[in-house]
N, CA, C and O atoms as a Tinker XYZ file with bonds, in Angstrom:
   344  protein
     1  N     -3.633000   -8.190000    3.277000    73     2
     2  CA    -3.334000   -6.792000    3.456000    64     1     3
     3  C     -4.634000   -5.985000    3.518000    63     2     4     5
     4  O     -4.539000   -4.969000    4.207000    81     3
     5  N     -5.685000   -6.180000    3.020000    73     3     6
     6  CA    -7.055000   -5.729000    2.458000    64     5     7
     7  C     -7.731000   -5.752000    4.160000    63     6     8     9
     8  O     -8.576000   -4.918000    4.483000    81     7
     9  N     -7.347000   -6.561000    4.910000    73     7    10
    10  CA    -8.154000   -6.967000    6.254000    64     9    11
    11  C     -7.566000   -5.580000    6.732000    63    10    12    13
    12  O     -8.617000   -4.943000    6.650000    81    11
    13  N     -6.768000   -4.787000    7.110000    73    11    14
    14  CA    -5.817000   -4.202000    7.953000    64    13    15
    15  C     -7.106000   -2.785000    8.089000    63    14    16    17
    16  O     -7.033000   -2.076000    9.092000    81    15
    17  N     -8.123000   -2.511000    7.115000    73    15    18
    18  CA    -8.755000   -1.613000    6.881000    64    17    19
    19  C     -9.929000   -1.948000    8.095000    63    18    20    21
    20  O    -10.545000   -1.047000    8.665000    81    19
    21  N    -10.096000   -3.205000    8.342000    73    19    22
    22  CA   -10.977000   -3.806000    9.430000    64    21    23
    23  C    -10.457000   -3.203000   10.597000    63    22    24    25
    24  O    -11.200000   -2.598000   11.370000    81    23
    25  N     -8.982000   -3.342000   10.832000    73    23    26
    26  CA    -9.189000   -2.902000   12.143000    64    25    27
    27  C     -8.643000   -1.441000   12.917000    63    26    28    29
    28  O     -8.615000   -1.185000   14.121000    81    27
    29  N     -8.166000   -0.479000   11.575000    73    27    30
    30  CA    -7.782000    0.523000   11.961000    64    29    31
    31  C     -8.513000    1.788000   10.464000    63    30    32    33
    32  O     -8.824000    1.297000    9.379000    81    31
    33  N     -8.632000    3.041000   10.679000    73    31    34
    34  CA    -9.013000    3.768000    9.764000    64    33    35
    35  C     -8.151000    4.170000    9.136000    63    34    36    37
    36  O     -7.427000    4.659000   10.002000    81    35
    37  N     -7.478000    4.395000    7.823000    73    35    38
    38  CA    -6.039000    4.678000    8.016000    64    37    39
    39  C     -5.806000    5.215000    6.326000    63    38    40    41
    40  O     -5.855000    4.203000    5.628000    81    39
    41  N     -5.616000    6.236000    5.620000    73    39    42
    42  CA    -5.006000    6.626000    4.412000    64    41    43
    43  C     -4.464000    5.768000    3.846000    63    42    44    45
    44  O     -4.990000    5.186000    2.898000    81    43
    45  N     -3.061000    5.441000    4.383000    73    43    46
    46  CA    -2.382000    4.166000    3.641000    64    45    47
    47  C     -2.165000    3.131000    4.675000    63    46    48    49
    48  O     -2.146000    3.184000    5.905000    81    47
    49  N     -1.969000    1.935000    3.604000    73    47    50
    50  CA    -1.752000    0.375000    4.629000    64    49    51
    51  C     -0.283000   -0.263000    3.972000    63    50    52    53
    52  O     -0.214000   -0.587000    2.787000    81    51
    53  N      0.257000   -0.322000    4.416000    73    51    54
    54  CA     2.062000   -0.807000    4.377000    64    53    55
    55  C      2.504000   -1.980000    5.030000    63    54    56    57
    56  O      2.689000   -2.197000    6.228000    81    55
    57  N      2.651000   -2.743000    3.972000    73    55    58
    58  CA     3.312000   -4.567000    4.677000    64    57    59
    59  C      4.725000   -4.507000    3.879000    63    58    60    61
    60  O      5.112000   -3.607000    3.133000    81    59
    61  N      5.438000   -5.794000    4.263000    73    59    62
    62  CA     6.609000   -5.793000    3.267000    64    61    63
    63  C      6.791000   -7.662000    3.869000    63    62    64    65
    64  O      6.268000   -8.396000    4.707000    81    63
    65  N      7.698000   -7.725000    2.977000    73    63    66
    66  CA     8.386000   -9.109000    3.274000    64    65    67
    67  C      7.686000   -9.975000    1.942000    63    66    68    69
    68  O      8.291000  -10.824000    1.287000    81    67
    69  N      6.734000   -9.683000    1.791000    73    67    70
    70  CA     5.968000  -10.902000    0.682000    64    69    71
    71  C      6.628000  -10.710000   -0.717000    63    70    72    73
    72  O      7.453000   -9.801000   -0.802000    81    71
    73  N      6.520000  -11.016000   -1.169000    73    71    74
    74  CA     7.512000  -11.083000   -2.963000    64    73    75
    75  C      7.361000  -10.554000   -3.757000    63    74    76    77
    76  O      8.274000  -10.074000   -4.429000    81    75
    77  N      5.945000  -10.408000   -4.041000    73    75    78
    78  CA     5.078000   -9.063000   -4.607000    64    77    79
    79  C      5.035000   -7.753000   -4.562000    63    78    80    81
    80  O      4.122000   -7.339000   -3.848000    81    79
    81  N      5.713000   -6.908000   -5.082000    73    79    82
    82  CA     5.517000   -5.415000   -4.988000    64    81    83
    83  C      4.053000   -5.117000   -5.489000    63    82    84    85
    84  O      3.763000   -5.565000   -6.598000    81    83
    85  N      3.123000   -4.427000   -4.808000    73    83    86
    86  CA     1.900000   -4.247000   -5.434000    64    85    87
    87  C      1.338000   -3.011000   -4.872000    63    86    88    89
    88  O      1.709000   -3.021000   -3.698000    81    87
    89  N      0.724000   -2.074000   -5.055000    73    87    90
    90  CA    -0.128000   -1.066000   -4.717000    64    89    91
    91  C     -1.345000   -1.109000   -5.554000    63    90    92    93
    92  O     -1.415000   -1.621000   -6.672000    81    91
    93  N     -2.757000   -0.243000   -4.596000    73    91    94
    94  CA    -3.991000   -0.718000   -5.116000    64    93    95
    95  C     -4.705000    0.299000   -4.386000    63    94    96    97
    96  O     -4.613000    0.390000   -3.162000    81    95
    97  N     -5.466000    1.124000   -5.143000    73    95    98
    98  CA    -6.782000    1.430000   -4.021000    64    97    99
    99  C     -7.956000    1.224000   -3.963000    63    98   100   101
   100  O     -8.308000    0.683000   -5.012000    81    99
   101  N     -8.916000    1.393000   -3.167000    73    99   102
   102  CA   -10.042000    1.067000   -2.892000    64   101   103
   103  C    -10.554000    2.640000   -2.343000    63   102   104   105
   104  O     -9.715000    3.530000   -2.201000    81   103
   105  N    -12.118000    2.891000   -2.035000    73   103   106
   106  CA   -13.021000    4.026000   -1.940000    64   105   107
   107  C    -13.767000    3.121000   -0.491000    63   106   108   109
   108  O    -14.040000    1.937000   -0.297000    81   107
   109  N    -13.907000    4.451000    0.373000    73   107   110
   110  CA   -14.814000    4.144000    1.333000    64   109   111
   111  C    -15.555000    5.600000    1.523000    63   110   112   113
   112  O    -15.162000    6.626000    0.967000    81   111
   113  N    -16.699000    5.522000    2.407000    73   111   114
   114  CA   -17.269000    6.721000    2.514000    64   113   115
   115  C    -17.462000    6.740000    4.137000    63   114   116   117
   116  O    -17.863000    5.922000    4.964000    81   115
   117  N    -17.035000    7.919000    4.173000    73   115   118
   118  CA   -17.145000    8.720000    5.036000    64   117   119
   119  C    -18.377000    9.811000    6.221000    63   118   120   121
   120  O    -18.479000   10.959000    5.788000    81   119
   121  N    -18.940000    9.635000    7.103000    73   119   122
   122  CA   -19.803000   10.878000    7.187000    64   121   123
   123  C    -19.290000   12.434000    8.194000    63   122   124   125
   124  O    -18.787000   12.708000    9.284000    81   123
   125  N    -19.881000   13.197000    6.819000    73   123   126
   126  CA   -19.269000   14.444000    7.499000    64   125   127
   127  C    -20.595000   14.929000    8.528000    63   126   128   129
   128  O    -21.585000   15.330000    7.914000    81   127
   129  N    -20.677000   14.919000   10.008000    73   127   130
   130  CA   -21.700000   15.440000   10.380000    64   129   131
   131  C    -22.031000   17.044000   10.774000    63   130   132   133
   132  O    -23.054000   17.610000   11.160000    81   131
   133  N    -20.785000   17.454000   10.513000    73   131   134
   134  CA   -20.435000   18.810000   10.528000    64   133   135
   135  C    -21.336000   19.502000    9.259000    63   134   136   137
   136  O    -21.920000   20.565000    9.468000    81   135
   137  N    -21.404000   18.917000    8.093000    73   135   138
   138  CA   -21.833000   19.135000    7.112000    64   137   139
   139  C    -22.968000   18.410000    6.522000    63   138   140   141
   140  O    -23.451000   18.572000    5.401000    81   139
   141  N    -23.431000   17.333000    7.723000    73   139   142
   142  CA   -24.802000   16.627000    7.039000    64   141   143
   143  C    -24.787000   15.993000    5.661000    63   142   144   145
   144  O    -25.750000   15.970000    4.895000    81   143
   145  N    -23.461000   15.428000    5.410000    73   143   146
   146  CA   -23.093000   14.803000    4.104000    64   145   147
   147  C    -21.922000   13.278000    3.928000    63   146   148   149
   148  O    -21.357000   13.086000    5.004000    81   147
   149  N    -21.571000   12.421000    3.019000    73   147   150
   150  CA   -20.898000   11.285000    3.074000    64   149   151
   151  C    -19.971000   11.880000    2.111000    63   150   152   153
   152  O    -20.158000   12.245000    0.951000    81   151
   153  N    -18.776000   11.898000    2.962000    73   151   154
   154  CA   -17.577000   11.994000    1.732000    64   153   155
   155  C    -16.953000   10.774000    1.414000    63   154   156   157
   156  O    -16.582000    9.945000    2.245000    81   155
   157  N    -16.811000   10.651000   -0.229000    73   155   158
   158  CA   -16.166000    9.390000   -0.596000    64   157   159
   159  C    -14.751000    9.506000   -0.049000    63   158   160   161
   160  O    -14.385000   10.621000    0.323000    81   159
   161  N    -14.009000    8.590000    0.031000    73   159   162
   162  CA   -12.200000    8.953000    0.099000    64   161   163
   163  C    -11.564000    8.001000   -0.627000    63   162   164   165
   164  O    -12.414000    7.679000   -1.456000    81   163
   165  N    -11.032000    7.646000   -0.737000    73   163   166
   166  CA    -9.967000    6.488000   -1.483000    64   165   167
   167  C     -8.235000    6.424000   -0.368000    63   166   168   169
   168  O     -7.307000    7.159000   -0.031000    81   167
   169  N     -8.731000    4.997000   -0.197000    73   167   170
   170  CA    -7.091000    4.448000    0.757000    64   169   171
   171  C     -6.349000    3.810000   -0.068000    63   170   172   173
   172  O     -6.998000    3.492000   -1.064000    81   171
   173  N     -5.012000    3.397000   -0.110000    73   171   174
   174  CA    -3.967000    2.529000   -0.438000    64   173   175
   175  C     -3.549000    1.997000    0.257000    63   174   176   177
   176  O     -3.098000    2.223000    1.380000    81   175
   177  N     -3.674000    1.002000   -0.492000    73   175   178
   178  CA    -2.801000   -0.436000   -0.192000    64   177   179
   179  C     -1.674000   -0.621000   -0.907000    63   178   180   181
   180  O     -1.639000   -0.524000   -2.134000    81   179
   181  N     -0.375000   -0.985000    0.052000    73   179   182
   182  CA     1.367000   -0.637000   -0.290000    64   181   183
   183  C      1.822000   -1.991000    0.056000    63   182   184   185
   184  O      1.734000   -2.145000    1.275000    81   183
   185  N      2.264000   -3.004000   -0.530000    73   183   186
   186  CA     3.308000   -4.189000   -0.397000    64   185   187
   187  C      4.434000   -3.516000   -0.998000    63   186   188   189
   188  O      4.406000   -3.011000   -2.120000    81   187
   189  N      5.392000   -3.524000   -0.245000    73   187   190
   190  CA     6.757000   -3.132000   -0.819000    64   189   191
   191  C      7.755000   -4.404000   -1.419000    63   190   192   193
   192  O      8.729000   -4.399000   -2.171000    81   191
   193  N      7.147000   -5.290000   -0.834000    73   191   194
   194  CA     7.827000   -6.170000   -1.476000    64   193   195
   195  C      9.147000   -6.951000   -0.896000    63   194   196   197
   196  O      9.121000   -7.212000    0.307000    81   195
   197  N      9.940000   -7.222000   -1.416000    73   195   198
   198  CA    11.202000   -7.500000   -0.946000    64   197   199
   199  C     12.009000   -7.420000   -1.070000    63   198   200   201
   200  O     12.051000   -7.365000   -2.299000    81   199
   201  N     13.933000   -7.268000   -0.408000    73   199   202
   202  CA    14.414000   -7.123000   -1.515000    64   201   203
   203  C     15.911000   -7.755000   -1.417000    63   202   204   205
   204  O     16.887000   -7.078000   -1.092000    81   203
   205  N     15.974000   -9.320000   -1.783000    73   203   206
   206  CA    16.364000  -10.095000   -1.385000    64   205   207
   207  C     17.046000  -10.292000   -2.636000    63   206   208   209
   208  O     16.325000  -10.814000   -3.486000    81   207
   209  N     18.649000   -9.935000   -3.140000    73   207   210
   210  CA    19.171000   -9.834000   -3.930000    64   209   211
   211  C     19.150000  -10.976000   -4.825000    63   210   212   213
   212  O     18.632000  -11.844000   -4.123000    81   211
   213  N     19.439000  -11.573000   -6.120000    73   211   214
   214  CA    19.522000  -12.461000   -7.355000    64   213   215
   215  C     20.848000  -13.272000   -6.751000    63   214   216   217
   216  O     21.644000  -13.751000   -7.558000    81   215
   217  N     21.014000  -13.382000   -5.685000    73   215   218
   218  CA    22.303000  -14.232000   -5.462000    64   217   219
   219  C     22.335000  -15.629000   -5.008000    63   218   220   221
   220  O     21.377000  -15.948000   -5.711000    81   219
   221  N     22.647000  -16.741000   -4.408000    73   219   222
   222  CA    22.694000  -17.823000   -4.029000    64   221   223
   223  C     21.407000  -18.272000   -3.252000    63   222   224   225
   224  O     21.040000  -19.439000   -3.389000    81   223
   225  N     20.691000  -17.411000   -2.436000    73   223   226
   226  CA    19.442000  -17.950000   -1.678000    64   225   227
   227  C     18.436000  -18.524000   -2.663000    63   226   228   229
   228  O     17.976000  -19.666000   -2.635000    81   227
   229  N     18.091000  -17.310000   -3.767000    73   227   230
   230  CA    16.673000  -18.057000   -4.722000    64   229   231
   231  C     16.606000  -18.808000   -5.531000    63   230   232   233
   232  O     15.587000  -19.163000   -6.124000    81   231
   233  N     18.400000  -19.405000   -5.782000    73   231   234
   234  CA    18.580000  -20.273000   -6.549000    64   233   235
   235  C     18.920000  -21.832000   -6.141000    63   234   236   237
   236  O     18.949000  -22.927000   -6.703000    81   235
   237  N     19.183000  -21.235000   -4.712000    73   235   238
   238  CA    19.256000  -22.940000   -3.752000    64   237   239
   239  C     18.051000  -23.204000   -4.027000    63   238   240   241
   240  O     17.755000  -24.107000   -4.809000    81   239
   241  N     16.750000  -22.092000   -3.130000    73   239   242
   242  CA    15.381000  -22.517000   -3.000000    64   241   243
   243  C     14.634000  -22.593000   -4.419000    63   242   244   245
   244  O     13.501000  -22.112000   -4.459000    81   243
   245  N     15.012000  -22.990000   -5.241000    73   243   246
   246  CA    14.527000  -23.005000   -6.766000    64   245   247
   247  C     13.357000  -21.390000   -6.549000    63   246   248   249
   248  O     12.160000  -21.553000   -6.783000    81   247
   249  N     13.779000  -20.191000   -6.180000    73   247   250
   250  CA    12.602000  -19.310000   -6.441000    64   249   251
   251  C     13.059000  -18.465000   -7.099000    63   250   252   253
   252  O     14.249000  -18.188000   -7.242000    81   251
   253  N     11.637000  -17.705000   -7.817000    73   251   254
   254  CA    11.739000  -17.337000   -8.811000    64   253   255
   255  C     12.900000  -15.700000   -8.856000    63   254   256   257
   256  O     12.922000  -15.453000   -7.650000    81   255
   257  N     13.557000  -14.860000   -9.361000    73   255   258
   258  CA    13.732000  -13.422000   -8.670000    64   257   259
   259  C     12.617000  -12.631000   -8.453000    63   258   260   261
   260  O     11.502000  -12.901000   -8.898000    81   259
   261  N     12.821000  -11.895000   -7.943000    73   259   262
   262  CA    11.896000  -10.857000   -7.149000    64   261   263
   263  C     12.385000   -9.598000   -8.047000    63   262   264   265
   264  O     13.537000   -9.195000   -8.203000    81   263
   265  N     10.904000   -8.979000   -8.716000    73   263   266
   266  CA    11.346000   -7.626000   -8.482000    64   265   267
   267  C     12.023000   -6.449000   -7.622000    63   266   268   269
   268  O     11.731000   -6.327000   -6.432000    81   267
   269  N     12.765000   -5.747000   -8.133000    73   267   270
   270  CA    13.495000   -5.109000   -7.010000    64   269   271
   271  C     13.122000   -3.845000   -7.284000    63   270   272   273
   272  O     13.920000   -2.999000   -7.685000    81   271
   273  N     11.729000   -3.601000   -7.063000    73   271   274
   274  CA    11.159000   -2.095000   -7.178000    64   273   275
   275  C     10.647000   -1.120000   -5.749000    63   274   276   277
   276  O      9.657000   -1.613000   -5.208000    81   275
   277  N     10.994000   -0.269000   -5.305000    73   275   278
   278  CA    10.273000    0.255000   -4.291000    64   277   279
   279  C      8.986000    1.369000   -4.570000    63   278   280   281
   280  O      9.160000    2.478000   -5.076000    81   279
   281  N      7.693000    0.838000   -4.138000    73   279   282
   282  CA     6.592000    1.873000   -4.016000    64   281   283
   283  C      7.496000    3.102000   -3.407000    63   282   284   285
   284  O      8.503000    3.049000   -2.700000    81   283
   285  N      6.730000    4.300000   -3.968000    73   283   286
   286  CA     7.177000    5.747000   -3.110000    64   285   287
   287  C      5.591000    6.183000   -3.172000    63   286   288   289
   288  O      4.668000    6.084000   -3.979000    81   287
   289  N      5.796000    6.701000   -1.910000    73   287   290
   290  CA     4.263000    7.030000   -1.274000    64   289   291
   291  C      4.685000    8.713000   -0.655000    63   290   292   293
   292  O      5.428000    9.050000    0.267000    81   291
   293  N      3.780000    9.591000   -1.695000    73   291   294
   294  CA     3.758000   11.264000   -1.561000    64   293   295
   295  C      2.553000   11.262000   -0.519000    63   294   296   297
   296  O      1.499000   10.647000   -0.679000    81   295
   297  N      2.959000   12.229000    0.813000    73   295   298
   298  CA     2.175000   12.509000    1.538000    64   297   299
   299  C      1.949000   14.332000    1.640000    63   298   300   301
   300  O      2.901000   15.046000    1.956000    81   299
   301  N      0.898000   14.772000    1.401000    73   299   302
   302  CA     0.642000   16.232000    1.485000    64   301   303
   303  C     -0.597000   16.478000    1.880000    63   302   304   305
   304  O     -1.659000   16.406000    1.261000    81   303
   305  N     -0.241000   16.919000    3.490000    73   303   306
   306  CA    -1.308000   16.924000    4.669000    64   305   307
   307  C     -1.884000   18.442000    4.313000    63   306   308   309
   308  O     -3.104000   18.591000    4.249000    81   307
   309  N     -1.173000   19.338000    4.129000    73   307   310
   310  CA    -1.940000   20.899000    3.173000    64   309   311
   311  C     -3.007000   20.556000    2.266000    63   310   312   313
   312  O     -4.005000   21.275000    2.211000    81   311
   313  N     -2.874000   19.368000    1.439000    73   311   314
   314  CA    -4.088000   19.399000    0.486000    64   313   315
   315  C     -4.690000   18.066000    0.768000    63   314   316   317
   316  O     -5.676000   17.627000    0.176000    81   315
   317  N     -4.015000   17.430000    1.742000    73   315   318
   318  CA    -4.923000   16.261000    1.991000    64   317   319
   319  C     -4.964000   15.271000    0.533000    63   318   320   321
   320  O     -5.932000   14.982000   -0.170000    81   319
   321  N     -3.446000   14.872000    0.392000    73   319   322
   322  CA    -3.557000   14.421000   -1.297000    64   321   323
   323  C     -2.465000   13.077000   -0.882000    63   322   324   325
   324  O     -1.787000   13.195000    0.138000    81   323
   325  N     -2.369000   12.038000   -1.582000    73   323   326
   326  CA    -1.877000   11.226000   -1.358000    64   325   327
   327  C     -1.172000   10.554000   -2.811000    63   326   328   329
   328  O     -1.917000   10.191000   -3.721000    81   327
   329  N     -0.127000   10.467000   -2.892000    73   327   330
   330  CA     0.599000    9.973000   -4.566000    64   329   331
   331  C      0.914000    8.586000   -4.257000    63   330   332   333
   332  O      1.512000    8.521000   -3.183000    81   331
   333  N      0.755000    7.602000   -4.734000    73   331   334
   334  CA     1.379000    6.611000   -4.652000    64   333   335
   335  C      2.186000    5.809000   -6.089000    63   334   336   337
   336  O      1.469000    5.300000   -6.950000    81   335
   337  N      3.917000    5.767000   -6.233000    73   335   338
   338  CA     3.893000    5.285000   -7.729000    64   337   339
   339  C      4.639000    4.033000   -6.907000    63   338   340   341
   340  O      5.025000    3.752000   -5.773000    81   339
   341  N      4.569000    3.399000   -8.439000    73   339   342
   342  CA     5.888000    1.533000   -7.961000    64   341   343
   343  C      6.605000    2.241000   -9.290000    63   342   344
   344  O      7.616000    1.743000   -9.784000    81   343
């Protein structure tokens, strides 16, 4: 998920399907040339996870349950602010 920053510039990065619910951020810097300065920023990283109910599939495939949590991701383009909870 961490690669996805390689090939696009992007606030948040959003996968799903993997088993793991996880969110994370990281800091990159920026240059403002308007202002002759490097702004730090901070992106997120969003696995939502999966959500593949406690019923007959994970118990054929001996796997383990899956959390059944969804990340919610606050977007507010006015302050340029970004919330992310699980």
């Amino acid at each position: 998920m961490h690669r996805l920053a390689d090939i696009v510039l992007a606030d948040v990065y959003m996968i799903s399907h993997t088993h793991t619910p996880m969110v994370f951020p990281d800091s990159y810097y920026v240059p403002d040339l308007r202002n002759n300065k490097v702004d730090e920023r901070t992106r997120y990283y969003v696995n939502t996870g999966s959500y593949q109910k406690r019923g007959r599939y994970p118990t054929v495939k001996g796997l383990r349950p899956t959390a059944l949590v969804r990340p919610i991701v606050l977007l507010n383009g006015a302050e340029r602010k970004i919330e992310v909870r699980v």
